[in-house]
C-alpha positions as a Markdown table, in Angstrom:
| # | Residue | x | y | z |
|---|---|---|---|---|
| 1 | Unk | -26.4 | 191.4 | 168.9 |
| 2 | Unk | -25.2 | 188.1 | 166.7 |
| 3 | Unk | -27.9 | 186.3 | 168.8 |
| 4 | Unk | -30.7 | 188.2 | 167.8 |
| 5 | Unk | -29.8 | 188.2 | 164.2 |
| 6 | Unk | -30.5 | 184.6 | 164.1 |
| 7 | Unk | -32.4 | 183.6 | 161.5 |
| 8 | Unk | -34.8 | 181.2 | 163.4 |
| 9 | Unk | -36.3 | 184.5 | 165.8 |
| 10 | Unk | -37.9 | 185.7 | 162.3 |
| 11 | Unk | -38.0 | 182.2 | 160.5 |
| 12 | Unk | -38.9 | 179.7 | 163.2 |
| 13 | Unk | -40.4 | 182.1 | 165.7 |
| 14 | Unk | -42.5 | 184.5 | 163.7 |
| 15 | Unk | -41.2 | 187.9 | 164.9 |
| 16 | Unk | -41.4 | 190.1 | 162.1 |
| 17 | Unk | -38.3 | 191.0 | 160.5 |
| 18 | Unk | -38.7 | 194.6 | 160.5 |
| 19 | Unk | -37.0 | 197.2 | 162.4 |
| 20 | Unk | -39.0 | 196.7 | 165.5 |
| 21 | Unk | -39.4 | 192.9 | 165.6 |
| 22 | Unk | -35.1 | 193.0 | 164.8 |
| 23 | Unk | -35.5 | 195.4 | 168.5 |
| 24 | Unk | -38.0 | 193.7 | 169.8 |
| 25 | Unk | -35.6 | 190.6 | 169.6 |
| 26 | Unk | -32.8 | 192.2 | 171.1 |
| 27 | Unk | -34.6 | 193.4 | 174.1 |
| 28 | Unk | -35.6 | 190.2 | 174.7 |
| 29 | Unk | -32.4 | 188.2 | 174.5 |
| 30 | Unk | -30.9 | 191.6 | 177.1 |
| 31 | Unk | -33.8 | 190.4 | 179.5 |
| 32 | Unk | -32.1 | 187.1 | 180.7 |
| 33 | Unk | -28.5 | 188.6 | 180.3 |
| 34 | Unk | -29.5 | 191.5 | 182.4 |
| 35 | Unk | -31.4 | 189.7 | 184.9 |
| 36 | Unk | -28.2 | 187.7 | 185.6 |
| 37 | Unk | -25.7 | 190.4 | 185.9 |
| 38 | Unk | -28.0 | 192.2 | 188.5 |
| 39 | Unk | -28.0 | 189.3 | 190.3 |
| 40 | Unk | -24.3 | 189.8 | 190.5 |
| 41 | Unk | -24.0 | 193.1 | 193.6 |
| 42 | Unk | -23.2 | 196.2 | 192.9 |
| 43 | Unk | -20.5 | 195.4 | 189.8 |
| 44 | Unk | -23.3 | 193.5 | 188.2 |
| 45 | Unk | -26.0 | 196.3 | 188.3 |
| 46 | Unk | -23.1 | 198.7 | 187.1 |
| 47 | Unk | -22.5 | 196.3 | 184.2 |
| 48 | Unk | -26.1 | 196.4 | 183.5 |
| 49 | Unk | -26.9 | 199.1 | 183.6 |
| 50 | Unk | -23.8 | 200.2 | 181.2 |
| 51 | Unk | -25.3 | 197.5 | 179.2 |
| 52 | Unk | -28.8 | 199.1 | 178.9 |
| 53 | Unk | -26.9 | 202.4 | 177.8 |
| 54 | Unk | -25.4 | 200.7 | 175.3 |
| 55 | Unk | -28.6 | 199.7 | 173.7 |
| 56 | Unk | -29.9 | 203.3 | 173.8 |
| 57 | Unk | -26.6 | 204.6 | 172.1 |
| 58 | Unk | -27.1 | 201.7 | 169.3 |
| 59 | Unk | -30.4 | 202.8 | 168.8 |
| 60 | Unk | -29.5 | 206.2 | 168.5 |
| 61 | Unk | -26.9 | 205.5 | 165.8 |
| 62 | Unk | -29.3 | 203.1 | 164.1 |
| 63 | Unk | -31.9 | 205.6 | 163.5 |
| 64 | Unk | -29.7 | 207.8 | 162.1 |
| 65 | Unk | -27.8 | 205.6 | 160.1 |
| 66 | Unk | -31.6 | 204.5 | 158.9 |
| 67 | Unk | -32.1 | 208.4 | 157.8 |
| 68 | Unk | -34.4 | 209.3 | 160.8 |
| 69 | Unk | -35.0 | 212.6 | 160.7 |
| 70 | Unk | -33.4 | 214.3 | 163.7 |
| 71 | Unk | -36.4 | 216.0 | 165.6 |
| 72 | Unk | -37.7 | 212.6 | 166.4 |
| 73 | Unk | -34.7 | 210.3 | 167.0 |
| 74 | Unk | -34.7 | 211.7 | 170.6 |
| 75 | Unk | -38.2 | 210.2 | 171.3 |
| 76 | Unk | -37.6 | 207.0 | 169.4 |
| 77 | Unk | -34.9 | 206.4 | 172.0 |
| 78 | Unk | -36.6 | 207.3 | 174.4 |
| 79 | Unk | -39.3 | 204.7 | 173.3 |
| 80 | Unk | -36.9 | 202.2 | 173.2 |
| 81 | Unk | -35.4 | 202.7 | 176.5 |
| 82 | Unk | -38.5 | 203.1 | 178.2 |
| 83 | Unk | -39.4 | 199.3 | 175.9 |
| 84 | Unk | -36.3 | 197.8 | 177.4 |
| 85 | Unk | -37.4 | 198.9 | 180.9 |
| 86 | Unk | -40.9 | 197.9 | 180.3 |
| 87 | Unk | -40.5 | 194.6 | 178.9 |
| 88 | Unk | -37.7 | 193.4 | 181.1 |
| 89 | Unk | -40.1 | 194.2 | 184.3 |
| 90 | Unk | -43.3 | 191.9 | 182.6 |
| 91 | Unk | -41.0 | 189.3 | 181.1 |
| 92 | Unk | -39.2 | 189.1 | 184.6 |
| 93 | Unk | -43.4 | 189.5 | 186.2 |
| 94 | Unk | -44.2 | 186.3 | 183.8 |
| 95 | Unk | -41.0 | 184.5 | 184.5 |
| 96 | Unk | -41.3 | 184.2 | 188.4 |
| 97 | Unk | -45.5 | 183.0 | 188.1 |
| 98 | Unk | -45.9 | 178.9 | 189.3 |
| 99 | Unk | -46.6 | 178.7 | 185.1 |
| 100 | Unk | -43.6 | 180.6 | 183.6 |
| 101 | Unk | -44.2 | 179.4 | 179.9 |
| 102 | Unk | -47.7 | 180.4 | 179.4 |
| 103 | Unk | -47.4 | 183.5 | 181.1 |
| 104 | Unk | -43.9 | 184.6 | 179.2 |
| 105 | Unk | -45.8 | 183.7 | 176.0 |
| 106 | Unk | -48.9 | 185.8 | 176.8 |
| 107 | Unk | -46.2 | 188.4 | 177.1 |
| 108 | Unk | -44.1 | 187.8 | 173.9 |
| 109 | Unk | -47.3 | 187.6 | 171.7 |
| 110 | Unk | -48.4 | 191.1 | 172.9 |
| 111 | Unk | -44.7 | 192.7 | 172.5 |
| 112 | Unk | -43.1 | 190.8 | 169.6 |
| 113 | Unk | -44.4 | 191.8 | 166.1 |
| 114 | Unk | -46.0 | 188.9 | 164.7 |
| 115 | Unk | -46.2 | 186.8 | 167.6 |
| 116 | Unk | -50.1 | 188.3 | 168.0 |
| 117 | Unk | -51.4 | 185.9 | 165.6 |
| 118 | Unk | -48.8 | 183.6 | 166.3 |
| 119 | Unk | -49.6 | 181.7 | 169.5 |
| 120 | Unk | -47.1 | 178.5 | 168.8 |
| 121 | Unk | -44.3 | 180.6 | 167.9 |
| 122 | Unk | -44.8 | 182.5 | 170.9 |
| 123 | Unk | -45.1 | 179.3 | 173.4 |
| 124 | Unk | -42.2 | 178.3 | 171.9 |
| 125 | Unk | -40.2 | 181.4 | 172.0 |
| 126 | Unk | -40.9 | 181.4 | 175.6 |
| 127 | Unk | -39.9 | 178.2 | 176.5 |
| 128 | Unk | -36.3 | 179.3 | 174.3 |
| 129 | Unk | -36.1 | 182.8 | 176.6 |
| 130 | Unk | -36.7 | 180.5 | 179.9 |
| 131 | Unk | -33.8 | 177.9 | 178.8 |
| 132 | Unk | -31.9 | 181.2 | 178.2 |
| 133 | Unk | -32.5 | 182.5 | 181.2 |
| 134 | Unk | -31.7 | 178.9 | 183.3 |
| 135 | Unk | -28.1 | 178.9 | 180.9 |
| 136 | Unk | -27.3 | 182.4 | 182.2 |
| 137 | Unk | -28.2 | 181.7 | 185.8 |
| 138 | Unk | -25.1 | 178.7 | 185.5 |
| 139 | Unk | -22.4 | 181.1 | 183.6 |
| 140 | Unk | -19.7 | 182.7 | 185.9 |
| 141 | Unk | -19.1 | 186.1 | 186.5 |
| 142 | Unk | -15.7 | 185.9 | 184.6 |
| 143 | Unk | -17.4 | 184.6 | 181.8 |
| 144 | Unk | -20.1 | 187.5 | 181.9 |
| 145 | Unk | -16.8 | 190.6 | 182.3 |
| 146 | Unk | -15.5 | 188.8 | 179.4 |
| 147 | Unk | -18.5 | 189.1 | 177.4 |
| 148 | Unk | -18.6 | 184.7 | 177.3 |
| 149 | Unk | -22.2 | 184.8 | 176.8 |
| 150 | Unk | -23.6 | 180.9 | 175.3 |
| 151 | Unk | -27.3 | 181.2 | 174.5 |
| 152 | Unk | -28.7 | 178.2 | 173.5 |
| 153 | Unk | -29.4 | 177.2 | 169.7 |
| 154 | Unk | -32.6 | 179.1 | 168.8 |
| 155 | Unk | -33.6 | 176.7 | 166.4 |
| 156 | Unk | -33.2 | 173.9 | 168.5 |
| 157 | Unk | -36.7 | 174.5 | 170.5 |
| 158 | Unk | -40.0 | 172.7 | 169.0 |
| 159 | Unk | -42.7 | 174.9 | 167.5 |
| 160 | Unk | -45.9 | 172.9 | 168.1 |
């Protein structure tokens, strides 16, 4: 969560910084960490998959700490879990083609708010979430159970 509150998503990037570029950005930065604790067996899945429930409970109290009215919080969360589902599937899709950063970008400009008209910020984002992804694929499993997690600096990666 203290990842995706970095500035540099919304300042450097161009994801909105509304409620659902602020999700948007914290379902992507769950794609890599997710991707590498189900590449972990059966304890890893678990873990991710707790993980994911975790989200959906956040959201949950989000929206109702936001004053959500309570007939539709139920389908907002569902929204968002389906999103998380959804967006992990086509990141991962756009990750494992011969040309991962053109392809990731394609996707974070049509599910990031603001990275539509935003084609730089979105190459650039992508080439961040790949450098994410290649960090996580090196951390040990200890380090994931202990929650070790070391993205890289956000603001660090060019915008052309």
């Amino acid at each position: 969560m203290a990842q995706a509150r970095q500035p540099a998503f919304f300042e450097r990037y161009g994801v909105l910084d509304t409620p659902e570029g602020r999700t948007a950005v914290i379902i992507l930065l769950l794609f890599p960490v997710l991707e590498r604790l189900q590449a972990d067996g059966e304890h890893g899945r678990r873990s991710a998959r707790f993980l994911s429930e975790t989200f959906v409970t956040d959201i949950d109290d989000c929206l109702r700490e936001m004053g959500v009215g309570d007939m539709s919080v139920p389908k907002k969360v569902k929204r968002a879990a389906q999103a998380l589902g959804e967006r992990c599937l086509a990141y991962r899709t756009a990750a494992e083609t011969p040309e991962p950063a053109p392809a990731l970008a394609g996707e974070l400009a049509a599910t990031l708010p603001g990275l539509d008209a935003n084609p730089e910020g979105a190459c650039a984002l992508a080439r961040y979430v790949l450098a994410a992804r290649a960090a996580l694929a090196g951390t040990s499993t200890d380090a994931l159970a202990g929650g070790r997690i070391t993205f890289p600096d956000p603001a660090a990666t060019a915008v052309s």
